[in-house]
C-alpha positions as CSV (number, residue, x, y, z in Angstrom):
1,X,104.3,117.7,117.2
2,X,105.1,116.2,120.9
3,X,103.7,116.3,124.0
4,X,105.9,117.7,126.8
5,X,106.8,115.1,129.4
6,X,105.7,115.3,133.0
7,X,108.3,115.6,135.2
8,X,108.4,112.9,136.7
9,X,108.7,110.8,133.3
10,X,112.0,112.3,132.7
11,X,114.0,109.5,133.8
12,X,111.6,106.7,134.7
13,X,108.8,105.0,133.4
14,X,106.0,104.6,135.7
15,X,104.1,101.4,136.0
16,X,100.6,102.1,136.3
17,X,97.8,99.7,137.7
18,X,96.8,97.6,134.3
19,X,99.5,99.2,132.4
20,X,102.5,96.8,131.5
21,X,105.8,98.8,130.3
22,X,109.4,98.7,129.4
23,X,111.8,101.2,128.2
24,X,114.9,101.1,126.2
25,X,117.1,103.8,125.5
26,X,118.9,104.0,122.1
27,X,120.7,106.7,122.3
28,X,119.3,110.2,122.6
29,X,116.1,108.0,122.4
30,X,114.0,105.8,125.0
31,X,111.3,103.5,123.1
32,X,108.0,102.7,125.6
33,X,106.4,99.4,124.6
34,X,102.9,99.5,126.3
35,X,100.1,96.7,126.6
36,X,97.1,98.9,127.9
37,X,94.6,96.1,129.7
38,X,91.3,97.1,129.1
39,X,89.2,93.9,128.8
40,X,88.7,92.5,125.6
41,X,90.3,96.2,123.6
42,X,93.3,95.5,125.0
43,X,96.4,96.7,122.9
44,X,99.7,97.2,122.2
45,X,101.3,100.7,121.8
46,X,104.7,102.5,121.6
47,X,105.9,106.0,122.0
48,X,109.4,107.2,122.2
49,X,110.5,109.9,124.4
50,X,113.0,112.6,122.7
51,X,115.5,113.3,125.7
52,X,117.1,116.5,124.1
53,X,113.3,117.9,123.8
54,X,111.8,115.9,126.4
55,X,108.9,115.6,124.3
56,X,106.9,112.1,123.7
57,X,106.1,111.4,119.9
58,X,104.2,108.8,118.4
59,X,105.8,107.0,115.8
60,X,104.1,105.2,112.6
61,X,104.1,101.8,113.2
62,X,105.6,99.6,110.3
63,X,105.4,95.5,109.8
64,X,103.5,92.5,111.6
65,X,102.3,93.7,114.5
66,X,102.5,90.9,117.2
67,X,99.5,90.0,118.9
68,X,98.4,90.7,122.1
69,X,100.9,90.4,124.9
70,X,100.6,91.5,128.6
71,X,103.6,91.8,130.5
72,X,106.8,91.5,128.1
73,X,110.6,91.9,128.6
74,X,112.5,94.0,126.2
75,X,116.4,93.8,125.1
76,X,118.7,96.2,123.4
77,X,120.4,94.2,120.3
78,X,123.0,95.5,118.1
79,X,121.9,99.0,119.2
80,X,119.3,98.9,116.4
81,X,116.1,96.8,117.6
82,X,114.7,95.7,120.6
83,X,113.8,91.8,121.4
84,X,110.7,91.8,123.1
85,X,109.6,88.5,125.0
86,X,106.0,87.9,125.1
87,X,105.1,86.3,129.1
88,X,102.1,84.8,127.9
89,X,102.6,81.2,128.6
90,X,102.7,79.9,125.0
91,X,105.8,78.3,123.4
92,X,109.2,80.6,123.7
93,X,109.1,80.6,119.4
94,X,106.0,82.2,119.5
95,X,106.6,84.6,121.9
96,X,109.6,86.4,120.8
97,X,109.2,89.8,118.3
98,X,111.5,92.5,117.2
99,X,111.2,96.1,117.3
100,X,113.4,97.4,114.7
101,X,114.2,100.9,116.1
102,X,117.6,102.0,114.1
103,X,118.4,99.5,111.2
104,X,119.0,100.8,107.8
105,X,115.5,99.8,106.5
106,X,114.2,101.8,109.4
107,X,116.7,105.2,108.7
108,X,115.3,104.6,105.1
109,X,111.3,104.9,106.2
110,X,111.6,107.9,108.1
111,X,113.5,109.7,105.4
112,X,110.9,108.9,103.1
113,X,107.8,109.7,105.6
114,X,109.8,112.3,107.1
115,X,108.3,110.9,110.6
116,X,109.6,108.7,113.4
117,X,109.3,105.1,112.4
118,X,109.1,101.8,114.2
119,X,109.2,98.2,112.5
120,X,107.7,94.9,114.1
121,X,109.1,91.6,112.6
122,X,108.9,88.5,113.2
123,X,110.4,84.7,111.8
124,X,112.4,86.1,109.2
125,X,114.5,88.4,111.4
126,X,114.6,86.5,114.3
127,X,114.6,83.1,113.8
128,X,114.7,80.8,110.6
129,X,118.0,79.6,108.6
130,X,119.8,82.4,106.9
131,X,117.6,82.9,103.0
132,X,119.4,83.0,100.2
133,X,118.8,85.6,97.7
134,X,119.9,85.1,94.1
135,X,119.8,87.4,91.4
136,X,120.9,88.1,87.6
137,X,119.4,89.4,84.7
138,X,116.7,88.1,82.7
139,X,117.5,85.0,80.7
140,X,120.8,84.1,82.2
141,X,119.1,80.7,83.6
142,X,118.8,81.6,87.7
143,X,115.4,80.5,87.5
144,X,116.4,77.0,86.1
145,X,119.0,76.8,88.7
146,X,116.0,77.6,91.4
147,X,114.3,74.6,89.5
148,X,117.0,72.4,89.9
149,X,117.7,72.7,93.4
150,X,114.5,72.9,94.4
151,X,114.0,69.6,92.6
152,X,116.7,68.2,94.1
153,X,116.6,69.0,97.9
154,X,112.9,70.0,98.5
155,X,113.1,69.0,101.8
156,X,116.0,71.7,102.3
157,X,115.1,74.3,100.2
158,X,111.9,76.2,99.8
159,X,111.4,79.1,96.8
160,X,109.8,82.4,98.0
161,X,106.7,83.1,95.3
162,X,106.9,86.8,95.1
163,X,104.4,89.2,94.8
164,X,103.5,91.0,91.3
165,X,100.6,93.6,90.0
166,X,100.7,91.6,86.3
167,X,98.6,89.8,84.6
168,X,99.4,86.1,84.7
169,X,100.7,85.0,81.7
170,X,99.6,81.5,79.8
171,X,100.0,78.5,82.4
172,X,101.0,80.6,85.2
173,X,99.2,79.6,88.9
174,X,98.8,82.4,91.4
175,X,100.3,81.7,94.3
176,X,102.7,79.1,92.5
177,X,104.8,81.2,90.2
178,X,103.7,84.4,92.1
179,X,101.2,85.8,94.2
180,X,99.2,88.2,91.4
181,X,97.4,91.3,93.4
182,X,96.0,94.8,92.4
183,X,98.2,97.2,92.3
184,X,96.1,99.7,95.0
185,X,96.8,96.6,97.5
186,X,100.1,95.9,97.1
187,X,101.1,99.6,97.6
188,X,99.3,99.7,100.4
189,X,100.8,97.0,102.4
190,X,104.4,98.0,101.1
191,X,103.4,101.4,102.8
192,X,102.7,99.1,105.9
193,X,105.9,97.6,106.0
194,X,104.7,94.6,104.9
195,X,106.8,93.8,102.1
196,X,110.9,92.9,102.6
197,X,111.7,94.3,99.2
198,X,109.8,95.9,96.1
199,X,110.4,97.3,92.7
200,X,108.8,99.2,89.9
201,X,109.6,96.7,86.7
202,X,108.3,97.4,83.1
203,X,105.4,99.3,84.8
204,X,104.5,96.8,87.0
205,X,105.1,96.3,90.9
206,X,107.3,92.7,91.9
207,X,108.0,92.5,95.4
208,X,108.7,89.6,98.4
209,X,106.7,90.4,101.3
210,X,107.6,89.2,105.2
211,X,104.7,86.5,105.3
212,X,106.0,84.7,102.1
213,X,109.4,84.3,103.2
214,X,108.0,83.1,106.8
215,X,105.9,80.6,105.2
216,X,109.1,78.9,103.5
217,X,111.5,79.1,107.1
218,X,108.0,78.3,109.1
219,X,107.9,74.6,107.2
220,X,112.0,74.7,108.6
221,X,113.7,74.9,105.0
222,X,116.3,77.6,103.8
223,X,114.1,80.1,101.9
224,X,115.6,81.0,97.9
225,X,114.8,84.7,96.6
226,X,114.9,84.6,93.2
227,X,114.8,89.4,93.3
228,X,116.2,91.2,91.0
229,X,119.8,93.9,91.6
230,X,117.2,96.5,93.2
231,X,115.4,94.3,95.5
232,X,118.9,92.7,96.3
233,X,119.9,96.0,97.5
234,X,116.6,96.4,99.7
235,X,117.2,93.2,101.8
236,X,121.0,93.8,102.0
237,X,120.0,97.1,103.7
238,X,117.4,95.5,106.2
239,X,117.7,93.7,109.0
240,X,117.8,90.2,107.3
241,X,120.5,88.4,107.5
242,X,121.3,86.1,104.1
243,X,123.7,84.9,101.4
244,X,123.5,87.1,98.2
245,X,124.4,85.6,94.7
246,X,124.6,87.0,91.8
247,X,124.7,85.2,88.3
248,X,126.3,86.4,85.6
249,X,126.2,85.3,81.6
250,X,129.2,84.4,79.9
251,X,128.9,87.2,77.8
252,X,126.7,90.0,77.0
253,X,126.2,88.9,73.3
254,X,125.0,85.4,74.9
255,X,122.8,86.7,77.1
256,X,121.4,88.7,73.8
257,X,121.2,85.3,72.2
258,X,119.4,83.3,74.8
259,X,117.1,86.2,75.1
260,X,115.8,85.4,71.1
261,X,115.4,82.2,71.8
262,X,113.1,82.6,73.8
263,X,110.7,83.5,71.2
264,X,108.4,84.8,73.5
265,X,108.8,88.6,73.5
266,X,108.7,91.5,70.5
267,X,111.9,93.3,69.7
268,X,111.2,96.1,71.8
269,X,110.4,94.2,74.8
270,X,114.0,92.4,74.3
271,X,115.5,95.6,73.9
272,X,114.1,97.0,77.5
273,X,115.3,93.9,78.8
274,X,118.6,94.4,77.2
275,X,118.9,97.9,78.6
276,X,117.8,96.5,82.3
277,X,120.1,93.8,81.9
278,X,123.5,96.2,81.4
279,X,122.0,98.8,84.4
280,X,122.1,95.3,86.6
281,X,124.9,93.7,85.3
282,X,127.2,97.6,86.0
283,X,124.8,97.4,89.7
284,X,126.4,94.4,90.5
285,X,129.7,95.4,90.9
286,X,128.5,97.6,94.0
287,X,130.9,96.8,96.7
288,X,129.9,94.4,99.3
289,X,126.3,94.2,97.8
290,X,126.8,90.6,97.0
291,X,128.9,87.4,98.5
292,X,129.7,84.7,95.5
293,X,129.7,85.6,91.8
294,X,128.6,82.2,89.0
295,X,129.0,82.7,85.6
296,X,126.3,80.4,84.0
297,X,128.6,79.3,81.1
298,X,127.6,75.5,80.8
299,X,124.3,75.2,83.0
300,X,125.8,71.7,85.2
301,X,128.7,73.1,86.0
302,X,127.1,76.5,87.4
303,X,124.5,74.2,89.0
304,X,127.8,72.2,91.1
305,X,129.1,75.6,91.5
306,X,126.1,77.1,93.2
307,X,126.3,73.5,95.4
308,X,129.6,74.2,96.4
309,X,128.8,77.7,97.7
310,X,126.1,76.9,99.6
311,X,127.9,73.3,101.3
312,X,130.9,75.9,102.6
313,X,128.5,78.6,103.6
314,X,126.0,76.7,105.7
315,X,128.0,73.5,106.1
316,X,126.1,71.2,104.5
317,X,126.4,68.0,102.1
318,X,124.5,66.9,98.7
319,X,124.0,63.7,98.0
């Protein structure tokens, strides 16, 4: 329920002694960013005041919160989040945060809460080279092309370990090939907002959360998602900004092939696989879910292909 607004908050947002505010209006909307100065608890708060009702309601609060700021400016971008500029004295890169307000992954949350909904973010929406997210279906060789580049330019490039409630399998390193977590964790911080994309796989949770893909654009290197059809869906629906991939095999009989040579999975397991593989490989075609299409035929020449997309888009040589 809201709280009815004074009258003299229907237009204006009064600066109180030790109160620091700003106000943006998105529409039928205006979204109060507070920082309450009260010694050592002080915080940051937002409410947003409904100008048809003129009731205030407090919104859950989704993503990275920033750390405490005092006085702050806040800008209107793209009519979907607000840029907030921390005055706090430190370095402008650490002092800039966004309040998504009316982006796609924000629409999404409050359908599914059926509340208001706010998201903090931080890095990978607001600063950082553009990720790239590549995806395909299980053994059609994305994570050898991963390996490759990553091999090659690892001065450029920087993989994004992803998140998963598995048990490690033989020779696998938490937090090399992915961070492994219990499941009750990892669906609480997805609840949080703390997780760009997630997905329900064979019973068990995969995700990329915000702090993993910072800690690849923090070192000042192009991040690689390596996320399956549904978590390529999730980040083209956020806020992030990135190249999407999608490799194809030559065939679906091929893919069948590689898939046995393996040797590493029973015949039912290669059958779910097979299954998941056509439901991605039909999810693919969605319009404008993703930019370039490689089909891994020979593995060098998709690797020189993949090299060729990414010098045009980003303007950049390999030596």
């Amino acid at each position: 329920m809201g709280e009815e607004v004074p009258d003299f908050c229907n237009e204006k947002v009064i600066l109180e002694a030790k109160d620091f505010r700003t106000a943006t209006t998105v529409g039928d909307k205006t979204y109060v960013i507070s920082t309450l100065d009260d010694g050592p608890k002080s915080t940051n708060s937002i409410r947003i005041l409904d100008k048809l009702t003129q009731t205030w309601i407090v919104p859950t609060v989704l993503g990275t919160q920033p750390i405490h700021f005092e006085a702050h400016s806040a800008i209107l971008v793209n009519d979907d989040r607000v840029l907030v500029v921390a005055k706090n004295g430190a370095p402008l890169i650490d002092s800039i945060w966004f309040l998504e307000v009316n982006t796609s992954f924000v629409k999404q949350q409050c359908k599914i809460r059926g509340t208001e909904v706010v998201a903090w973010s931080k890095g990978v929406l607001g600063r950082g080279q553009k990720p790239v997210v590549i995806s395909g279906p299980s053994g059609v060789g994305k994570g050898t092309l991963i390996a490759k580049l990553m091999n090659d330019s690892p001065s450029r490039f920087g993989f994004s370990v992803s998140h998963t409630t598995r048990a490690p399998r033989e020779q696998e390193i938490d937090g090399v090939h992915y961070h492994f977590t219990e499941r009750r964790k990892m669906e609480k911080e997805i609840s949080e907002g703390k997780f760009l994309e997630f997905a329900n796989v064979h019973g068990n949770l995969y995700g990329t959360s915000i702090e993993a893909v910072e800690a690849v654009t923090d070192e000042g290197k192009r991040c690689i998602l390596d996320i399956d059809v549904q978590g390529a869906q999730s980040v083209r629906d956020s806020s992030l900004e990135a190249l999407f991939i999608f490799v194809c095999p030559p065939s679906f009989e091929e893919l069948e092939k590689r898939l046995r040579a393996r040797g590493t999975e029973t015949e039912e397991q290669i059958q779910k696989r097979l299954r998941n593989a056509k439901a991605e490989l039909d999810q693919s075609n969605t319009p404008g879910l993703f930019d370039h299409f490689l089909v891994n035929d020979d593995l060098e020449t998709c690797y020189e292909n993949l090299k060729i997309i990414l010098a045009v888009s980003f303007r950049i040589t390999f030596s």
